[in-house]
N, C-alpha and C positions, 0 to 999 in steps of 0.2 A: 608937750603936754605937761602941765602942771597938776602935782597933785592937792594943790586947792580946789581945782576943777571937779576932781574926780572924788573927793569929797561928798561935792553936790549929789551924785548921781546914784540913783537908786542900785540895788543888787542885781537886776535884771538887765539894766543898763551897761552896768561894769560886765557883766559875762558875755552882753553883746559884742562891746569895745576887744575885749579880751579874745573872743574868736575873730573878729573883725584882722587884732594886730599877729594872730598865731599865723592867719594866712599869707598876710604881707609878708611877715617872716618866712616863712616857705618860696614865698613868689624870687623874694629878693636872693635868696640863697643860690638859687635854681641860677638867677642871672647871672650870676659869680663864678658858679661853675661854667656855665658858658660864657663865658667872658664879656657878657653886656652891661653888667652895672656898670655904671661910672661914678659914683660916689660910693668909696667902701663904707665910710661912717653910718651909711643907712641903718646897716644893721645893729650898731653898735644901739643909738635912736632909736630903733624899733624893739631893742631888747630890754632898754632900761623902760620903753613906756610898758612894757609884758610887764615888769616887776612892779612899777607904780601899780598898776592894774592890782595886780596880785594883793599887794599891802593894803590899798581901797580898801578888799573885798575881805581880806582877814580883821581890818579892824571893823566893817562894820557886825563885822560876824559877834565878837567878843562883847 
């Protein structure tokens, strides 16, 4: 996910995405502990799209 993308998208949208990726984030974690992920980088990916997110929603704030 590109934050040219996310850009685009309205405030309502980003807080969507944003609960959307807090879950993944929880889902993936959960696999780890039980030894099913099989890609660890998932999360590292699912944490930077959390911060893109995040940045979105501060700049469109200001």
């Amino acid at each position: 996910m590109k934050y040219i993308d996310l850009n685009e998208k309205s405030a309502s949208e980003l807080l969507e995405l944003l609960k959307e990726k807090k879950v993944l984030l929880f889902t993936i974690k959960q696999k780890l502990k039980t030894m099913q992920l099989t890609n660890p980088n998932e999360i590292r990916e699912v944490r930077r799209d959390i911060a893109r997110i995040n940045t979105a929603i501060s700049a469109q704030n200001k």
